[in-house]
C-alpha positions in Angstrom: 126.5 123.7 129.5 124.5 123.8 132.4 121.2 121.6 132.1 118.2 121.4 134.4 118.1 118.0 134.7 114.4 118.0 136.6 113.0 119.1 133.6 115.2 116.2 132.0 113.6 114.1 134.3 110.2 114.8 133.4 111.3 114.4 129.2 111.3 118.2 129.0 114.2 120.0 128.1 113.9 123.8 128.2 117.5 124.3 125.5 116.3 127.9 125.7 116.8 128.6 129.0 120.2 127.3 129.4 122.2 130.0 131.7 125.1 128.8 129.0 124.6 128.6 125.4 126.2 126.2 122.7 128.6 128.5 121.7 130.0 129.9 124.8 130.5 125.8 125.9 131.9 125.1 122.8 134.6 127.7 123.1 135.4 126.3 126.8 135.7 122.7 125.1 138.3 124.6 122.4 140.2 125.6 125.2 140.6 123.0 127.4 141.2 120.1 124.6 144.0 123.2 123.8 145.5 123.1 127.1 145.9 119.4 126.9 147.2 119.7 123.7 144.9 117.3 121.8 143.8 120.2 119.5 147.2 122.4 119.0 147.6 126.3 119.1 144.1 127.3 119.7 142.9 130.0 117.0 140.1 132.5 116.7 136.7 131.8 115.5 135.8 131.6 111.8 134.7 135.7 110.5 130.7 134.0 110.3 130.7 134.5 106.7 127.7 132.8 105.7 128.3 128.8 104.3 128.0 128.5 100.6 127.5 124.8 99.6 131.1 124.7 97.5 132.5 125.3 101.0 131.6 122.0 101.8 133.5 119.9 99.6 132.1 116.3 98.5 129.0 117.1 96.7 126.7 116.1 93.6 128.4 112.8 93.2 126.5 110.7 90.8 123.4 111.9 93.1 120.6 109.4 92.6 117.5 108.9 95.5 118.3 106.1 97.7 117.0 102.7 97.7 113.8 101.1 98.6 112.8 100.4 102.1 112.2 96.7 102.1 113.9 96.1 105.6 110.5 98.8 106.9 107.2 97.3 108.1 104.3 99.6 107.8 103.2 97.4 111.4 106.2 99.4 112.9 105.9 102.2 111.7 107.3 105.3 114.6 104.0 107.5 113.8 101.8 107.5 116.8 104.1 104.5 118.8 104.8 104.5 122.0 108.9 104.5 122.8 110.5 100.7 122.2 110.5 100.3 126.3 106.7 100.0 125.8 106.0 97.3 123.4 105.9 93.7 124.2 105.6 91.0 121.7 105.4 87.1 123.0 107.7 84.6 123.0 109.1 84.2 119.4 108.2 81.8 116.9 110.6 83.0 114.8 108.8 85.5 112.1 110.0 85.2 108.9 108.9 88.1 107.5 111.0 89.6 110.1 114.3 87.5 109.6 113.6 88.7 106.1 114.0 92.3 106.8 116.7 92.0 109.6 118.7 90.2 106.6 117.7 93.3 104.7 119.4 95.4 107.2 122.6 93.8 107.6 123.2 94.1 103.9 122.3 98.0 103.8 124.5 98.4 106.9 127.5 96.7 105.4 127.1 99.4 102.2 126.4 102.2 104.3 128.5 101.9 107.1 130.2 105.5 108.4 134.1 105.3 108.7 135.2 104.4 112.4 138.3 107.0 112.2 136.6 109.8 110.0 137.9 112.6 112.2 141.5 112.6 110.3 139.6 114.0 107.1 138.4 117.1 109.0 142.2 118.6 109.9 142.4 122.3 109.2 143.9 122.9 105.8 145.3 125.8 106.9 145.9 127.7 110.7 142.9 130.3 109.7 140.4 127.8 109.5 141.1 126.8 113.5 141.7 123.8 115.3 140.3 120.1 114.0 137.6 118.4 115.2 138.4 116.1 118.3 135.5 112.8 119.6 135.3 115.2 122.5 133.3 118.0 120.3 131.5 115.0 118.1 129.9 114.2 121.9 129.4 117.5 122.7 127.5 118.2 118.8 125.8 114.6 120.1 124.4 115.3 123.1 123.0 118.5 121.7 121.2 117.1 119.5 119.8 114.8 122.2 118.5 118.1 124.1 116.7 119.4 120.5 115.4 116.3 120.1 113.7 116.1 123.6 112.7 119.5 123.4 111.2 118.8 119.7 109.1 115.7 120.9 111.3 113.9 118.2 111.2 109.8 118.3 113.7 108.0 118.5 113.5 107.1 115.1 114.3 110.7 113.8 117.5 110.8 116.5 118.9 107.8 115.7 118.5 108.3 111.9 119.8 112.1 112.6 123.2 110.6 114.1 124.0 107.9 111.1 123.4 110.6 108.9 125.8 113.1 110.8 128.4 110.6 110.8 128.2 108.8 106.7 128.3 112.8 106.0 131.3 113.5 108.1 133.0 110.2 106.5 132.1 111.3 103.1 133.2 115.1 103.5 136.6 116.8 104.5 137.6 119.8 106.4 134.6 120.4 108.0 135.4 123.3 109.9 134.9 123.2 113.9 132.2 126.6 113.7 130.1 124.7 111.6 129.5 120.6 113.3 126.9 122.4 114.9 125.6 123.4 111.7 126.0 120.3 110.5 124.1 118.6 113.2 121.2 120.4 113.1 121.1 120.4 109.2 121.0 116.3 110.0 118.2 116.4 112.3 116.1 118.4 110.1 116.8 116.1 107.3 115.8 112.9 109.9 113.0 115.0 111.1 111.5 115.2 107.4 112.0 111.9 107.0 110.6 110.1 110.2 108.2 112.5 111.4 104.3 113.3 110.9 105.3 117.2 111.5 108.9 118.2 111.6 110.5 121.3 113.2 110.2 124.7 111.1 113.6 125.6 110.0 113.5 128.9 112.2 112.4 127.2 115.4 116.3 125.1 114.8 117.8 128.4 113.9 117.1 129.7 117.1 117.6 127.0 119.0 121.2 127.7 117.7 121.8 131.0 119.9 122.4 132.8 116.9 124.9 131.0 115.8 123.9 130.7 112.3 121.5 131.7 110.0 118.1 130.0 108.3 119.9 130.4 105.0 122.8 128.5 106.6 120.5 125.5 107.4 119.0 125.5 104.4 122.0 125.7 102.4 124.1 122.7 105.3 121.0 120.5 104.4 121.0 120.5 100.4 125.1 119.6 101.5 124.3 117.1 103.3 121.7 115.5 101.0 124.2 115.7 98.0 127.0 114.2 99.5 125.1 110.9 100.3 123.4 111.1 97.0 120.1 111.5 98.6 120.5 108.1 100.4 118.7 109.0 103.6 116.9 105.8 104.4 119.4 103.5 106.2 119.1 101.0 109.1 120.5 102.8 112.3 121.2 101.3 115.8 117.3 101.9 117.0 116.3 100.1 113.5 118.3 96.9 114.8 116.3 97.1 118.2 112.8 97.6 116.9 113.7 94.3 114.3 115.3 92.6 117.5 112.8 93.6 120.0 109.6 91.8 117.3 111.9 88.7 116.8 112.8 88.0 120.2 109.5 89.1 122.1 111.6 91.4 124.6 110.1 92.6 127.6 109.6 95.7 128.0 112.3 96.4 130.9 115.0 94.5 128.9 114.2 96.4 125.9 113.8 99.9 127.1 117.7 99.4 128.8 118.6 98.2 125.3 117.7 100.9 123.6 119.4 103.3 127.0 122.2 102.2 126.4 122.6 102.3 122.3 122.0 105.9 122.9 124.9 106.3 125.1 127.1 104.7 122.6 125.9 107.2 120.2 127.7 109.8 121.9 130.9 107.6 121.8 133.2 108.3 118.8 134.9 105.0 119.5 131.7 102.7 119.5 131.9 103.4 115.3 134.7 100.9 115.3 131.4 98.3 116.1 128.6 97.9 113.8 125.1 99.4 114.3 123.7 95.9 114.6 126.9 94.6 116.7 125.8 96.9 119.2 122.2 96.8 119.0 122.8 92.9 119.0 124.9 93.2 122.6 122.8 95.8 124.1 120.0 93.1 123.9 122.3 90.8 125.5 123.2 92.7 128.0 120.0 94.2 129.0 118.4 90.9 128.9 121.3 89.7 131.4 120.5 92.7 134.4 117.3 91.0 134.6 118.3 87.6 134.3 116.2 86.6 131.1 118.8 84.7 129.3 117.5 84.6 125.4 116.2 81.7 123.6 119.3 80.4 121.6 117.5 79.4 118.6 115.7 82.8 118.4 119.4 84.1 118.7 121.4 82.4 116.1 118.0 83.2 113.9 118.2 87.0 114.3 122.3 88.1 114.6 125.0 87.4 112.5 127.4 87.5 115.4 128.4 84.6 117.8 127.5 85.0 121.6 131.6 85.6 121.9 131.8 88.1 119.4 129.5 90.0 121.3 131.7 90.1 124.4 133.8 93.7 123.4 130.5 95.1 122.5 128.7 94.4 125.8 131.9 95.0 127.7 132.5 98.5 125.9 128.4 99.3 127.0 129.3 98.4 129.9 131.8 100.9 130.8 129.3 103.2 128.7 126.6 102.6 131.4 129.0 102.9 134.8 130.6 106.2 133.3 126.6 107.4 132.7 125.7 106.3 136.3 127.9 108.8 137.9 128.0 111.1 135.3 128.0 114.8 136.9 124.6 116.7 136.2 124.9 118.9 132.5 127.3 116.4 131.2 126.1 114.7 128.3 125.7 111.3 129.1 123.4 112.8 132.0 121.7 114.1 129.6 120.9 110.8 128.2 121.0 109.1 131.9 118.0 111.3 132.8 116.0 111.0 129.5 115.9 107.3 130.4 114.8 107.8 134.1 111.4 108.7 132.8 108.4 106.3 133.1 108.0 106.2 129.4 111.6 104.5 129.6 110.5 102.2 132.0 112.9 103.9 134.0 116.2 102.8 132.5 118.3 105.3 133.5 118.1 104.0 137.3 119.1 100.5 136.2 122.4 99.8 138.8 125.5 98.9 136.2 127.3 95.7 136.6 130.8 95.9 138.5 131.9 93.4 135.9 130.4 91.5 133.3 129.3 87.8 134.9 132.0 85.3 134.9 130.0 82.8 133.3 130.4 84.5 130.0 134.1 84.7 129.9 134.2 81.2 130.6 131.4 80.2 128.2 129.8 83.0 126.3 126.9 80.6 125.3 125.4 81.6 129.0 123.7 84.7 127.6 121.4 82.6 125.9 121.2 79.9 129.0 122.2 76.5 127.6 125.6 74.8 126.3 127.4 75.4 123.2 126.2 73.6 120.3 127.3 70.8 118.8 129.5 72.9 115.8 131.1 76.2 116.4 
């Protein structure tokens, strides 16, 4: 997929004048996961039949609406707000209001939580239904939707919602067929789009976003799937919920908080970072951004706000880490470029230029209680 990444640069993303469509990079992504044998005998595309919803296994299980919203704040609402690299709260005296929902959150997240391995469930039942889904095609279904939602003017609110969605469906289904993640994507950011925003795309303007490759009755139908596999649970706290409740409570500066929130999007295209919680690594991107600029965090305000010790949040910042010095090099039209160059904007406060670490600092290894500048307390 060949992206302009000027116009990426300037949080524009023309996804109709790609010289290469979806599809056609799809197909090269078929065969060179094929040739490296990750994906088996590669077979021909599904006939395009159109999707009917019993083709989607899972669905009208005890569907109910979801829950109420008590970890929202109507003061936080995404309408009309400026991305999370903008705000700037003062120095926290703890809010409890805001404890109160972060506690909230942690509780939904623990119910809602996608499966970390959910690819298994998607194996082709059959060798005329085509290879299986690989993490390389889950980034590749990612960082599309990344483009749509740039090209959309969708918050981040909508994508991040949009991606937990994709992936409790996908761990809820089985045998998703590889023609139709893309389906499946968009049917999930029309469904976050509802949800999160004041006017959400039509459902022909994402049908032709598509190149053809499915129809407006395909959406509709991929979207009533979606809904009735999660029992119309849509609210949930996602990755950028963690960092708007993190970024009030801790009074984050605007820098530290808009490299946060860069580098939770690049996990988002990572398959492996589901084996870590939304809030584990919302709760170590704040450590780490706060770190590149040498703002260690109040340890009171810490141990307050995250269920997680300073050394359990070691993997998590190291696997961002290697997140951000794969992004910093990435080759132009890949899709942590994508992201890299969404976040070079001065909306972002220009994140995406932010020099990686070589390593993390050596202070933490040897006393993880460093990110938050003082000693270890007196009880573990």
């Amino acid at each position: 997929m060949q992206i302009d990444t000027a116009a990426h640069q300037k949080a524009s993303c023309q996804i109709k004048s790609l010289e290469v469509p979806f599809s056609e990079s799809w197909n090269s992504l078929h065969q060179s996961e094929t040739a490296s044998g990750s994906l088996g005998p590669l077979l021909a595309s599904s006939d395009g039949s159109s999707l009917t919803i019993a083709a989607w296994g899972g669905l009208g299980v005890d569907g109910h609406p979801g829950a109420g919203t008590s970890w929202r704040d109507s003061s936080i609402s995404p309408m009309s707000r400026p991305p999370l690299g903008l705000e700037q709260h003062p120095a926290p005296s703890i809010d409890q209001d805001i404890i109160g929902m972060l506690s909230v959150a942690y509780q939904q997240e623990a119910e809602l939580r996608p499966d970390a391995e959910y690819l298994h469930r998607h194996s082709p039942t059959s060798a005329r239904h085509g290879p299986r889904l690989s993490a390389g095609m889950r980034r590749m279904g990612l960082g599309w939707m990344v483009e749509v939602a740039l090209d959309q003017g969708l918050t981040q609110e909508a994508l991040s919602l949009a991606v937990s969605l994709l992936d409790r469906y996908m761990s809820a289904a089985q045998n998703i067929p590889v023609a139709k993640f893309q389906l499946v994507c968009t049917a999930c950011l029309l469904i976050a789009a509802k949800h999160e925003e004041e006017v959400h795309p039509a459902v022909s303007e994402l049908t032709g976003l598509s190149d053809g490759s499915f129809s407006e009755a395909d959406l509709r139908c991929a979207e009533l799937a979606v809904l009735q596999t999660l029992s119309y649970r849509v609210n949930c706290p996602t990755l950028y919920t963690f960092l708007l409740l993190l970024n009030r409570a801790l009074g984050l500066n605007p820098r530290s908080s808009a490299l946060a929130c860069y580098l939770t999007e690049l996990s988002m295209l990572e398959y492996g970072m589901l084996a870590f919680a939304p809030s584990h690594v919302a709760c170590s991107a704040v450590a780490l951004a706060n770190l590149y600029f040498n703002e260690p965090l109040p340890m009171s305000a810490m141990l307050a706000t995250m269920p997680y010790t300073p050394a359990s949040l070691l993997p998590g910042m190291q696997a961002l880490l290697h997140l951000h010095q794969a992004a910093h090099g990435a080759p132009a039209g890949t899709e942590a470029a994508v992201v890299r160059d969404k976040f070079r904007a001065y909306e972002w406060q220009g994140a995406g230029t932010v020099h990686p670490f070589q390593s993390l600092p050596g202070s933490l290894t040897a006393g993880p209680w460093a990110l938050m500048g003082a000693g270890p307390p007196g009880k573990s």
